[in-house]
NUKOLTOR-839869 format. One record per atom (N, C-alpha, C): residue number from 1; x, y, z. Coordinates in Angstrom, 3 decimals, padded with zeros to 6 digits. Layout:
BEGIN
[NUM; [X; Y; Z]]
...
END
This chain:
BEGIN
[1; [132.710; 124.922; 142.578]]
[1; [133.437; 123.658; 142.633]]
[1; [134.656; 123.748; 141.718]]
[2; [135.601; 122.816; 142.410]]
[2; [137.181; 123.217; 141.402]]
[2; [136.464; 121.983; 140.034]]
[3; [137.547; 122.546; 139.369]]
[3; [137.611; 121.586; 138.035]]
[3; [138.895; 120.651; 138.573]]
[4; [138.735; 119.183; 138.466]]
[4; [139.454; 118.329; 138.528]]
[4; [139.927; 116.962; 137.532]]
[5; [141.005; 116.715; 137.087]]
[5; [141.402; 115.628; 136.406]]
[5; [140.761; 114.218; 136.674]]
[6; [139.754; 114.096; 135.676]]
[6; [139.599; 112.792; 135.674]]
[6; [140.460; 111.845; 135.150]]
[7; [140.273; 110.320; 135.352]]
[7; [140.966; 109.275; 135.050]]
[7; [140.360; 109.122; 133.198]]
[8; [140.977; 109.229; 132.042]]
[8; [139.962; 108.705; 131.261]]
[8; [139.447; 107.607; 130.394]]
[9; [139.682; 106.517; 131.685]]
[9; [139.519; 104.927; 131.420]]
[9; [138.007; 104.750; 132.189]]
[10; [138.457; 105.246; 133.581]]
[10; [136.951; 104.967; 134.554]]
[10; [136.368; 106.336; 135.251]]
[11; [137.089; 107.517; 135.574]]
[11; [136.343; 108.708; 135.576]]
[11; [136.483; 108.983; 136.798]]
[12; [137.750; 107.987; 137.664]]
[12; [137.980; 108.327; 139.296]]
[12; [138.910; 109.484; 139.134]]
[13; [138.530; 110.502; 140.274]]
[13; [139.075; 111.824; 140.160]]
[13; [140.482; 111.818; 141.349]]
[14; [140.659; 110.356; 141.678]]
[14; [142.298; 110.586; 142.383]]
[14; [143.258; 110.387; 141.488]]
[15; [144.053; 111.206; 140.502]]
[15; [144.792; 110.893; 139.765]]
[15; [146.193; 111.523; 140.562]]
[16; [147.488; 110.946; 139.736]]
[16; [148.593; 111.351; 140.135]]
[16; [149.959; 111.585; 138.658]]
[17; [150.176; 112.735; 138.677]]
[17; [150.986; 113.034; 137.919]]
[17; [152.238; 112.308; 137.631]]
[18; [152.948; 111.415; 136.299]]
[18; [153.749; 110.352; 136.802]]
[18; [154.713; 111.075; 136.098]]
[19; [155.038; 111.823; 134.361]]
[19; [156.243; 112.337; 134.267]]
[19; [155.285; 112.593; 132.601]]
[20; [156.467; 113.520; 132.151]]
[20; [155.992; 114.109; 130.570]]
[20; [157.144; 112.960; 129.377]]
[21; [156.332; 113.423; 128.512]]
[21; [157.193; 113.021; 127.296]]
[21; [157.140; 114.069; 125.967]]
[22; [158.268; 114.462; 125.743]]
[22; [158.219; 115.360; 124.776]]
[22; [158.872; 114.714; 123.380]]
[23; [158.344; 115.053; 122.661]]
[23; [158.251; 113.923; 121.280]]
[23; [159.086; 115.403; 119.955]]
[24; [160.009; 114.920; 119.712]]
[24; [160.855; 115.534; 118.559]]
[24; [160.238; 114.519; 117.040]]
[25; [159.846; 115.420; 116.067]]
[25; [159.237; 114.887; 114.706]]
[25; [160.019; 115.676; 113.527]]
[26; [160.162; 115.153; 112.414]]
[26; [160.206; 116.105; 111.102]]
[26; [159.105; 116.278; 110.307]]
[27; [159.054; 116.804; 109.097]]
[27; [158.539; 116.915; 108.258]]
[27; [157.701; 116.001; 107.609]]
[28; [158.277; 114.516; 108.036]]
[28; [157.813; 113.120; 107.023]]
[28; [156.959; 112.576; 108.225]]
[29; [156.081; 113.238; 108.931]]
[29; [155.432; 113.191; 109.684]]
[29; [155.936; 112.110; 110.967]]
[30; [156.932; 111.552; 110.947]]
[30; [157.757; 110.793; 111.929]]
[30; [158.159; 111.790; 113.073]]
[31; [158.250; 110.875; 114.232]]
[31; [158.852; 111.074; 115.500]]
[31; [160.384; 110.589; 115.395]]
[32; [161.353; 111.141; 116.109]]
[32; [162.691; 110.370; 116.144]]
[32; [163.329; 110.660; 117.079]]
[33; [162.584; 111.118; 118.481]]
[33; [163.665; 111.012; 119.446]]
[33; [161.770; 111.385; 120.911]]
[34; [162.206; 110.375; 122.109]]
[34; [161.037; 111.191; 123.044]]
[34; [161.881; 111.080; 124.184]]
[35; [161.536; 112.342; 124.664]]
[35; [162.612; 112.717; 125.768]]
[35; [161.368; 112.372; 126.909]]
[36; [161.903; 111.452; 127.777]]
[36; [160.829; 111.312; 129.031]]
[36; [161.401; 111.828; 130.582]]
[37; [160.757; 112.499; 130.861]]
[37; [161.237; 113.515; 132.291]]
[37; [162.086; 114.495; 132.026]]
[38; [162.390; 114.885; 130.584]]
[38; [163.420; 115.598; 130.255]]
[38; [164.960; 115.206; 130.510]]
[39; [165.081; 114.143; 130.778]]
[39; [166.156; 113.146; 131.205]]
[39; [166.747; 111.974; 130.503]]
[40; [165.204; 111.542; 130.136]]
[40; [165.948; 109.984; 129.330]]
[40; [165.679; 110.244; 127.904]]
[41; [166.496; 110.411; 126.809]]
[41; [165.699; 110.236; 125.731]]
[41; [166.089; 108.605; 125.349]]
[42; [164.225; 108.450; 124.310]]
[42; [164.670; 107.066; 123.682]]
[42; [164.851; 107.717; 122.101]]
[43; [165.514; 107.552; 121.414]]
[43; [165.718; 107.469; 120.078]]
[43; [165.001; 105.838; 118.866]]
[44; [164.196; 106.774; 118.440]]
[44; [163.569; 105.952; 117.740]]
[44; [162.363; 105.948; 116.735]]
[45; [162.413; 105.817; 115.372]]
[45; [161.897; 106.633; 114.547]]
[45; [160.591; 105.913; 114.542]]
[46; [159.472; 106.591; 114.503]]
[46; [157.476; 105.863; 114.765]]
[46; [156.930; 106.706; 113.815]]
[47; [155.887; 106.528; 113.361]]
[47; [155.000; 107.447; 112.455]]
[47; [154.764; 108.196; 113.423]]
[48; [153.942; 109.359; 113.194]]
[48; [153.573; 110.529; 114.156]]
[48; [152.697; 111.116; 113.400]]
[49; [151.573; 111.449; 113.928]]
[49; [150.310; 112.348; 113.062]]
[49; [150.737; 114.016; 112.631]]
[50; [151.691; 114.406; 113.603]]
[50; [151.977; 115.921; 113.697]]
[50; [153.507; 116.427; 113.025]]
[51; [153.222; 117.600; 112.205]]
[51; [154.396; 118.036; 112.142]]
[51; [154.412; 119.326; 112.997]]
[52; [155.520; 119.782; 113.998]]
[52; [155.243; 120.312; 115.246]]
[52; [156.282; 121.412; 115.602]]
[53; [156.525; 122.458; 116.069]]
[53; [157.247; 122.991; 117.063]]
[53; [156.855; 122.586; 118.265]]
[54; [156.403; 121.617; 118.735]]
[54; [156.609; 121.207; 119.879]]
[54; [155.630; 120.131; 120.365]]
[55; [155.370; 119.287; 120.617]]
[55; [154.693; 118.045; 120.816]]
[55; [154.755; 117.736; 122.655]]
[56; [153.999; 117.968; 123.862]]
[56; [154.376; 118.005; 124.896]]
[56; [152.862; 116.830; 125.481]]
[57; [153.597; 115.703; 126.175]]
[57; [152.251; 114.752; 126.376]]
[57; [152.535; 114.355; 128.030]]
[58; [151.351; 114.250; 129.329]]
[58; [151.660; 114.288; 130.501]]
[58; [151.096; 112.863; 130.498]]
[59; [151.703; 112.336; 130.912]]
[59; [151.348; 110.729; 132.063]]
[59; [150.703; 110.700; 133.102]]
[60; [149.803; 110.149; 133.109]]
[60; [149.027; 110.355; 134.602]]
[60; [148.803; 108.529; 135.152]]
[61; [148.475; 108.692; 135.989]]
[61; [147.562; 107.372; 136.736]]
[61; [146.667; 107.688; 138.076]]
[62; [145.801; 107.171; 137.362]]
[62; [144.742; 107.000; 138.969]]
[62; [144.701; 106.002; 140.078]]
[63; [144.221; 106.699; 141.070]]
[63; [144.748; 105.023; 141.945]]
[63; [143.920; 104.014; 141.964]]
[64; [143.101; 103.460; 140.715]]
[64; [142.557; 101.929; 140.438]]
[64; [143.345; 101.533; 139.615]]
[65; [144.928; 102.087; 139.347]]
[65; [145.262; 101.891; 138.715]]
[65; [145.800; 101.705; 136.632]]
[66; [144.657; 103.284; 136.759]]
[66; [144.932; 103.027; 135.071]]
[66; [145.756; 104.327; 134.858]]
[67; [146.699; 103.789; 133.721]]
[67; [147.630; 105.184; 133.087]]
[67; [146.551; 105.994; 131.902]]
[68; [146.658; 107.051; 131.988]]
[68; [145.973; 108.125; 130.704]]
[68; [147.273; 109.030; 130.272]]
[69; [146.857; 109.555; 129.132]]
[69; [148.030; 110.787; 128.651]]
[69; [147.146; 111.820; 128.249]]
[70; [147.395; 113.029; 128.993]]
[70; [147.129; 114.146; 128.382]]
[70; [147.912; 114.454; 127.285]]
[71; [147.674; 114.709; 126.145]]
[71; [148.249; 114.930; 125.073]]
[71; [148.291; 116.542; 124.331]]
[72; [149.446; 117.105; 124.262]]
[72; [149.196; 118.492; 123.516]]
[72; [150.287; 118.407; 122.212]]
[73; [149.882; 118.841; 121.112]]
[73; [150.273; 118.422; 120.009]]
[73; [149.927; 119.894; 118.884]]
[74; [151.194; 120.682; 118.500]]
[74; [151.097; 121.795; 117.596]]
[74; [151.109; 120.964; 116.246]]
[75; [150.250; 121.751; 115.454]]
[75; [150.525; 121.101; 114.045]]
[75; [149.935; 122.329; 113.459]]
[76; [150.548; 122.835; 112.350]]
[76; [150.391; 124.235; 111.345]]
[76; [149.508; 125.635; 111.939]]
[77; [150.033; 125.798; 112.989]]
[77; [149.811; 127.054; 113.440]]
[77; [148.628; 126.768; 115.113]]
[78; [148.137; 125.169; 115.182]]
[78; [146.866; 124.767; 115.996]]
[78; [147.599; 123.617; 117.222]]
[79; [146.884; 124.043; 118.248]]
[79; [147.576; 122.891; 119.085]]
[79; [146.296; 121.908; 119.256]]
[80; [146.367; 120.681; 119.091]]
[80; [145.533; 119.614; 119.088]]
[80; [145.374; 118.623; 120.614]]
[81; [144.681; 119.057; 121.261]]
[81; [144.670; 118.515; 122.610]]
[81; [143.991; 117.031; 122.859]]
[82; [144.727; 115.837; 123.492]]
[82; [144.418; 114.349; 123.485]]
[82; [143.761; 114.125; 121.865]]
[83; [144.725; 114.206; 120.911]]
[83; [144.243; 113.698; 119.983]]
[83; [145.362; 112.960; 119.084]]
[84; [145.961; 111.924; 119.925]]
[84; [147.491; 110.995; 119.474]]
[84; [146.904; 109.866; 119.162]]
[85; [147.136; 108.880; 118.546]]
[85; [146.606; 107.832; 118.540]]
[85; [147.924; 107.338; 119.160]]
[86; [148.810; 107.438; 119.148]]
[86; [150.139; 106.547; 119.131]]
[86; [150.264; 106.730; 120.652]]
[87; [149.940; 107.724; 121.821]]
[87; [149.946; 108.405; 122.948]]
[87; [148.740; 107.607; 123.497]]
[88; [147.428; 107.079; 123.056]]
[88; [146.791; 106.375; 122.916]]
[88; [146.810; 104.848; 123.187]]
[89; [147.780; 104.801; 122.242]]
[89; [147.758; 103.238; 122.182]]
[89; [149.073; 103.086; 123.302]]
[90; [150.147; 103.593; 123.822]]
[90; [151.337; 103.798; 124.615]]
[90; [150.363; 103.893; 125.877]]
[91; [149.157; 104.383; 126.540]]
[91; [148.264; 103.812; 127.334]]
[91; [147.757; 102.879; 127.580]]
[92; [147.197; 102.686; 126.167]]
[92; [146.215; 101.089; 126.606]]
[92; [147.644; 099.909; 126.718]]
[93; [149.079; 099.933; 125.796]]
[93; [149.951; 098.900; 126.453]]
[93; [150.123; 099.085; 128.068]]
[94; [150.277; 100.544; 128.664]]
[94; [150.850; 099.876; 129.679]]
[94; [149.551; 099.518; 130.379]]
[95; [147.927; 100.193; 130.291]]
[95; [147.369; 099.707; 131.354]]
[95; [147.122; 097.876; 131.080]]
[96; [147.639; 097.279; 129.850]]
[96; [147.776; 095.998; 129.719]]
[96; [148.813; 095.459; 130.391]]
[97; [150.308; 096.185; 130.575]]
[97; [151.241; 095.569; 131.451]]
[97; [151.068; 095.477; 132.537]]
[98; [150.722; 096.540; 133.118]]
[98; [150.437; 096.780; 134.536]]
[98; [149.036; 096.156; 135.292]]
[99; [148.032; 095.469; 134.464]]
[99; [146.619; 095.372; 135.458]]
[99; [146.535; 094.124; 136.139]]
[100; [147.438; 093.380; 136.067]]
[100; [147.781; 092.367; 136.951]]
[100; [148.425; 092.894; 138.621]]
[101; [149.259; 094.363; 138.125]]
[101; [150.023; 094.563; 139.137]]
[101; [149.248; 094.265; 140.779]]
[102; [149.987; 094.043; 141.772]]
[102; [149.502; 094.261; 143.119]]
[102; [149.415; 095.210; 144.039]]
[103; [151.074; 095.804; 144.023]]
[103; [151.582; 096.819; 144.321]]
[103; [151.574; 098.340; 144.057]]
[104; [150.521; 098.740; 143.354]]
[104; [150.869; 100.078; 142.487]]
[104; [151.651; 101.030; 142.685]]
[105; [152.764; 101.369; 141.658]]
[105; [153.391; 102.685; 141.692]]
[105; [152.935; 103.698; 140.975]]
[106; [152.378; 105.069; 142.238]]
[106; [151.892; 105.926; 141.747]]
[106; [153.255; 107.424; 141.021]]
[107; [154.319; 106.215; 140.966]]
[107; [155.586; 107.480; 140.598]]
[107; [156.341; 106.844; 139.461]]
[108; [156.922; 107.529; 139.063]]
[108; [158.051; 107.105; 138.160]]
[108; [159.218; 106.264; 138.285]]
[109; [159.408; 105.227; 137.627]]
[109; [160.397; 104.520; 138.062]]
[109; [161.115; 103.701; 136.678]]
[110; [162.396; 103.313; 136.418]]
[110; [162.853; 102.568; 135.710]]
[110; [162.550; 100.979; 134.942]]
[111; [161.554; 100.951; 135.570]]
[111; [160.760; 099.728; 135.050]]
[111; [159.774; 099.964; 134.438]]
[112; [158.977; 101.738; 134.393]]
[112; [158.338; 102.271; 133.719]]
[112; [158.884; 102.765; 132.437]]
[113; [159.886; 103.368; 132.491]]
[113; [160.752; 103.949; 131.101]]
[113; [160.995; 102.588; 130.434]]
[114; [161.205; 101.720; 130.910]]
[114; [161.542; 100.293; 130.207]]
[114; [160.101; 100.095; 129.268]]
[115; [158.995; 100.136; 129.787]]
[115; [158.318; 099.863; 129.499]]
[115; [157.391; 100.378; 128.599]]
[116; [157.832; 102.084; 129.148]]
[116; [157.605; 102.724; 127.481]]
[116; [158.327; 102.720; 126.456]]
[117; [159.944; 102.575; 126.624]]
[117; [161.042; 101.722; 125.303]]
[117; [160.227; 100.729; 124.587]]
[118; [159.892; 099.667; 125.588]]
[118; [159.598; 098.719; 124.812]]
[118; [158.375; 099.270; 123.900]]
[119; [157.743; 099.927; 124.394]]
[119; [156.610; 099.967; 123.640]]
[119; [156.887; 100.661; 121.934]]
[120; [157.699; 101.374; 122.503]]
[120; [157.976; 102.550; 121.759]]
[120; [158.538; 101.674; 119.965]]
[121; [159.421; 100.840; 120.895]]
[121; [160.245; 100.377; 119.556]]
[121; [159.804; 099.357; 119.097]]
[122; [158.378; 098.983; 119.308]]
[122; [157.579; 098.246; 118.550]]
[122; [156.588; 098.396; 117.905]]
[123; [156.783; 100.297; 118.095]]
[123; [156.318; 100.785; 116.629]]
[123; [157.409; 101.367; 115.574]]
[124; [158.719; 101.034; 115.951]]
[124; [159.623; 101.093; 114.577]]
[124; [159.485; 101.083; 113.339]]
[125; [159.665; 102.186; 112.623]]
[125; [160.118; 102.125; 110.728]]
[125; [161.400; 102.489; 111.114]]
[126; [161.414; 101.886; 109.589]]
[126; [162.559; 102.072; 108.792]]
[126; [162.729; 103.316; 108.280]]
END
């Protein structure tokens, strides 16, 4: 039997790939820039658990509708797999924006990047 992506809200195995986010951090354990689709970056400084050569996290959704993030995360020589809290919690907002929806979009769209902005910059420091 293949190995397949579960959902990991409810454990339905129709999921659909929606777009990546790659997360730029320094030293002071902050994030300050996430490039989403390799296209949009948002600029914006968040705490971040990792200090990284490279921070790479996939978006998914299943079709009952819930978003998950696979999460891959280098920190001092180890890559740390789904273990973000902040990648985490950037899930549970949108499956809170979205579980009213009617319509589901199983793709990427501009009302989604909006919606991870918003999220994003309401975990702002200074």
């Amino acid at each position: 039997m293949n190995n397949v992506l579960l959902c990991s809200v409810c454990k339905y195995d129709y999921t659909h790939f929606i777009g990546t986010i790659q997360v730029t951090d320094n030293d002071e354990y902050q994030a300050y820039e996430f490039m989403v689709n390799q296209k949009y970056p948002i600029t914006v400084k968040t705490k971040y658990e990792y200090r990284s050569q490279g921070n790479l996290h996939l978006l998914f959704r299943c079709e009952d509708g819930h978003f998950f993030i696979k999460s891959f995360d280098g920190h001092k020589g180890n890559v740390f797999i789904d273990d973000n809290q902040l990648m985490d919690e950037l899930a549970s907002y949108l499956n809170e924006v979205y579980k009213e929806e009617e319509k589901r979009s199983l793709s990427f769209d501009y009302g989604l990047l909006g919606n991870i902005e918003e999220f994003l910059f309401s975990k702002k420091i200074d």
